[in-house]
C-alpha positions in Angstrom: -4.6 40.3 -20.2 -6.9 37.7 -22.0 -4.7 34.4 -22.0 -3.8 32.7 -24.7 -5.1 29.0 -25.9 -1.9 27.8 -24.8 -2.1 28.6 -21.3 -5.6 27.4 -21.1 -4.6 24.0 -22.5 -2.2 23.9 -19.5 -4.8 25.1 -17.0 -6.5 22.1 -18.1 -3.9 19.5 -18.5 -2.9 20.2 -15.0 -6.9 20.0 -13.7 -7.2 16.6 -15.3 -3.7 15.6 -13.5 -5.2 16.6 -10.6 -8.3 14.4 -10.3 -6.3 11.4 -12.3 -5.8 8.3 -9.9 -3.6 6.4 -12.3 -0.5 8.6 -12.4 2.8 9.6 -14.1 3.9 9.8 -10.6 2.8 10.3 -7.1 3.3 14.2 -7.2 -0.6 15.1 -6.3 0.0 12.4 -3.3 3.4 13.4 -2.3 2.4 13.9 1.4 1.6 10.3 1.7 5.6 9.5 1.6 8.7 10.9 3.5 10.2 14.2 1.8 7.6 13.7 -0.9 9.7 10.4 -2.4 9.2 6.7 -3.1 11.0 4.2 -2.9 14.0 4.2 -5.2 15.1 2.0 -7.1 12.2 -0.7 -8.1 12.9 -1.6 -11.8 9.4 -2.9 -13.4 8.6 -0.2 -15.5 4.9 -2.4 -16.1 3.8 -1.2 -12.5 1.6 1.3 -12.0 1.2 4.1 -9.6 -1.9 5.0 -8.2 -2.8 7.8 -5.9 -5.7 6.1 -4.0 -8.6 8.2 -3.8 -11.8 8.4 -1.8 -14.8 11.0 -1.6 -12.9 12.9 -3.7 -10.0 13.1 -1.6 -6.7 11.4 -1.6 -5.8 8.7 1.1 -2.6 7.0 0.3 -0.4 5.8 -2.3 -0.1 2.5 -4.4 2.8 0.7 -6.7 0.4 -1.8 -8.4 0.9 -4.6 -10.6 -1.8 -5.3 -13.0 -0.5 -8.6 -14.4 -0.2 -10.3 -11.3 -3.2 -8.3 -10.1 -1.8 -7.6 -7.0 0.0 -3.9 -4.9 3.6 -3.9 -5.1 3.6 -1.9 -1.8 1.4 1.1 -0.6 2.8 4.1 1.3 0.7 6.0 3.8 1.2 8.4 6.9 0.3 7.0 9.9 -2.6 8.1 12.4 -3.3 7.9 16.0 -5.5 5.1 16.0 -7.6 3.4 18.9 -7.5 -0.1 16.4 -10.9 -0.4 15.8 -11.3 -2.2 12.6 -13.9 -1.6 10.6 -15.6 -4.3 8.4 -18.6 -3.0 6.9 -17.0 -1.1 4.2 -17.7 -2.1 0.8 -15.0 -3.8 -1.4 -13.5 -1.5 -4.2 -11.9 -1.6 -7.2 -9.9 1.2 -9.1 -11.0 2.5 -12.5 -8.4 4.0 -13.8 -6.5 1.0 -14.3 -9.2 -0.5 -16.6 -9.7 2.7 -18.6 -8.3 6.1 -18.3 -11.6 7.7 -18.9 -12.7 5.6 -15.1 -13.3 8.0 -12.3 -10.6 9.2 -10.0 -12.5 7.9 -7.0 -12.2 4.0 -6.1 -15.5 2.6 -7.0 -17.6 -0.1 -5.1 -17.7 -3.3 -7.2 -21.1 -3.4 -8.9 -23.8 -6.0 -7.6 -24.6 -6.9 -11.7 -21.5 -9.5 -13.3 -19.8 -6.0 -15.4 -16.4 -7.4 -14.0 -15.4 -8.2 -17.4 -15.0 -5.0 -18.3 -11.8 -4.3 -15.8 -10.7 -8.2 -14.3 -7.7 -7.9 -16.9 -5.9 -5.0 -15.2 -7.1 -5.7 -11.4 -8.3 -8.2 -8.9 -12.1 -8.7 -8.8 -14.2 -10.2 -5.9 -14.8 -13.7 -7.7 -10.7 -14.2 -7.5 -11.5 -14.4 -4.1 -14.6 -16.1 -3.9 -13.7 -19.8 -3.4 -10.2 -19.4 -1.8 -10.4 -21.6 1.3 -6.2 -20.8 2.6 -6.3 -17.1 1.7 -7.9 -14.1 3.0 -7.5 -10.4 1.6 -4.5 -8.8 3.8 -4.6 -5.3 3.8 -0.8 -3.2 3.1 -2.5 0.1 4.6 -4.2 -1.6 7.5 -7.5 0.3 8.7 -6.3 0.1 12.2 -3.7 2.5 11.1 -6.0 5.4 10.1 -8.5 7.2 12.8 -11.1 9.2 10.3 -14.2 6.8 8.4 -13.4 8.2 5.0 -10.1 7.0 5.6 -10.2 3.8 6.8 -13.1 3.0 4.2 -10.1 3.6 1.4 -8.4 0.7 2.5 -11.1 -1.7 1.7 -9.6 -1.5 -1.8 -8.6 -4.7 -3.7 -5.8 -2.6 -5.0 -4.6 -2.8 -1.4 -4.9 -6.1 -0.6 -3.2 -9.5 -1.3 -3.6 -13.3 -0.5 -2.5 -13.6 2.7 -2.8 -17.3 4.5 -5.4 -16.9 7.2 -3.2 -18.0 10.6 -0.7 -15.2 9.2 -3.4 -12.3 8.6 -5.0 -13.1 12.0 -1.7 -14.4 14.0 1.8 -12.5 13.4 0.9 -10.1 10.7 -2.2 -8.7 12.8 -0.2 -8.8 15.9 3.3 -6.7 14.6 0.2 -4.2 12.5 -0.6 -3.6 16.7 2.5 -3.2 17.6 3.3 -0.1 15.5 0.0 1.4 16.1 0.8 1.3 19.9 4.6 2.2 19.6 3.5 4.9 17.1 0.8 6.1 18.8 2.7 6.4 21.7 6.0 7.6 20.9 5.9 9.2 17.6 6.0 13.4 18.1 5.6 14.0 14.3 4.0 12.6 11.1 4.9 9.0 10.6 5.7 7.7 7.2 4.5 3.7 6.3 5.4 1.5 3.4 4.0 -2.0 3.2 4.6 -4.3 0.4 5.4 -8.0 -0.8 7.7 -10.3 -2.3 6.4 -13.0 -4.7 7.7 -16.2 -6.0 5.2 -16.9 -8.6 2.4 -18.7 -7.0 -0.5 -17.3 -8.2 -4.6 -18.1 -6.9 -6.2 -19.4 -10.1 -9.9 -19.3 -11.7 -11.7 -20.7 -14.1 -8.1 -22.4 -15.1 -6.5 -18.9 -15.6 -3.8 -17.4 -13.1 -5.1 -14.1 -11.8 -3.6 -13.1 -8.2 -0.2 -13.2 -7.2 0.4 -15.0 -3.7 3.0 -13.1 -1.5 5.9 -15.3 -0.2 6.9 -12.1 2.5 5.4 -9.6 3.5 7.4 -6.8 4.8 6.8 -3.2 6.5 8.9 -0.1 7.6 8.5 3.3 9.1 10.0 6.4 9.2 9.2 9.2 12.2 11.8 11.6 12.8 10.0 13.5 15.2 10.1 11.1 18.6 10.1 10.7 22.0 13.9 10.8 23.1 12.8 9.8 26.4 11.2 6.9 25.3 13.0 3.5 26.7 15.9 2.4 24.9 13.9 -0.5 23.9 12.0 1.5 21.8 14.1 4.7 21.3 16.2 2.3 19.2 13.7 1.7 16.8 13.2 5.4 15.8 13.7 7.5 13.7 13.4 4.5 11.4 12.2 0.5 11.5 10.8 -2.1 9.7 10.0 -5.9 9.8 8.8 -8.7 7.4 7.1 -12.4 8.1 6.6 -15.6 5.9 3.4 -15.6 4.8 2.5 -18.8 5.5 1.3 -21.4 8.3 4.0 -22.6 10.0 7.7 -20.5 10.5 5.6 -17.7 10.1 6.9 -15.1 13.1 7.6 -11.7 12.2 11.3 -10.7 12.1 11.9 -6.8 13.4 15.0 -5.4 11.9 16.8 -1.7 10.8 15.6 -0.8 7.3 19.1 -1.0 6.0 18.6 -4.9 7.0 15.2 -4.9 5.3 16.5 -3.6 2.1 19.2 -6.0 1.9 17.1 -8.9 2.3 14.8 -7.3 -0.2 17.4 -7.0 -2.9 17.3 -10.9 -3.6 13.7 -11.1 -3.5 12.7 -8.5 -6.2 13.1 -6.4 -8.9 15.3 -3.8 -7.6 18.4 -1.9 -8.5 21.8 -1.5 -6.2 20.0 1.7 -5.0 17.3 0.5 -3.5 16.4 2.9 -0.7 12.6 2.7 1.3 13.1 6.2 2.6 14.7 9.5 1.2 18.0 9.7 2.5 17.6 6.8 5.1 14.9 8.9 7.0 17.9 10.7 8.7 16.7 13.8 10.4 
């Protein structure tokens, strides 16, 4: 049967959904979050979502907000990692946001000054440039993926914020160990990560103009249903389910571990979100 032009427009629509990076919603990325779901209840309907892509595959997910130029949170799924951290990866930017005609695939910033055509809807390498307190804190840490491909999508500016240096290097980099050794050690299954921030309206400034939001906390949780029940109690309480946050700052700066219930709680009077706010489908109950 020949089809008809409708069908072939929808054979197309859904091919261009399927290479976009900016997204309606994270459908194409689903397996980057637990039972294929978000977290609910996050109200700013500005943010986007971006499905962050690399050599043509896609790596992990991204709530990003292009005013204060900075991710909201990024979701990924955990892999047995050794921790080397990679740092010759080149810096990227994301496309899409700037124009929906961009390519899928996060992009290396150009070596010629063409920033101009996307600093409006993203974070550029000049915004960090001449920042002496901040470095650029990854949400999906590198040390948290195994495969090249994969670790080099988290050299993304979408994926990074300000983070005060003796944080980044100090509690931050410590606690990003400490789940990579608890997961990697007593996680059966597929863990499920989501890493975001809380801002209080600092922003880093250039040229006189506020361009990147500055984190005031910095908070993680996970979800693994699949674990080690003879893990010791110490860490069997922390599964199926945990999560954590820090100051992101110099001093009082020690990471607080806590349930996710706890976590959303505390998050509730630090952003946008609604009484249903919920970091895992159904409280990542098996």
């Amino acid at each position: 049967m020949k089809p008809t032009a409708g069908f072939l427009l929808i054979a197309l629509y859904n091919v261009l959904v399927a290479h976009a990076s900016v997204v309606e919603n994270f459908r194409e990325c689903k397996h980057f979050l637990y039972k294929g779901t978000p977290p609910a209840g996050i109200l700013d309907q500005n943010l986007k979502k971006i499905c962050q892509r690399y050599a043509n595959e896609p790596r992990f997910v991204t709530l990003y907000d292009p005013h204060k130029h900075i991710p909201v949170y990024s979701a990924y799924t955990f892999k047995k990692s050794d921790g080397e951290k990679r740092v010759d990866y080149p810096w990227m930017y994301e496309p899409q946001l700037a124009s929906s005609k961009g390519s899928g695939n996060m992009e290396p910033f150009p070596h010629t000054n063409l920033h101009q055509n996307f600093e409006d809807t993203q974070a550029v390498l000049q915004d960090y440039a001449d920042v002496v307190l901040y470095e650029r804190g990854h949400l999906n840490p590198d040390q948290h993926q195994s495969e090249p491909n994969d670790k080099a999508a988290t050299y993304a500016l979408t994926n990074v914020v300000p983070q005060i240096r003796e944080f980044n290097i100090g509690p931050w980099f410590k606690h990003e160990d400490r789940i990579r050794r608890r997961l990697n050690n007593y996680c059966r299954g597929q863990a499920y990560v989501v890493t975001g921030v809380t801002t209080s309206g600092n922003m880093i400034r250039r040229d006189n103009i506020d361009r990147v939001g500055i984190p005031e906390y910095m908070w993680t949780a996970y979800c693994c249903t699949d674990y080690d029940k003879n893990a010791p109690f110490y860490v069997r309480y922390k599964f199926p389910s945990f999560a954590a946050y820090g100051l992101n700052d110099r001093v009082n700066n020690h990471v607080v571990e806590l349930p996710v219930k706890r976590l959303e709680n505390f998050l509730k009077n630090k952003m946008d979100v609604d009484k249903d706010f919920q970091m895992f489908y159904r409280d990542c109950v098996p």
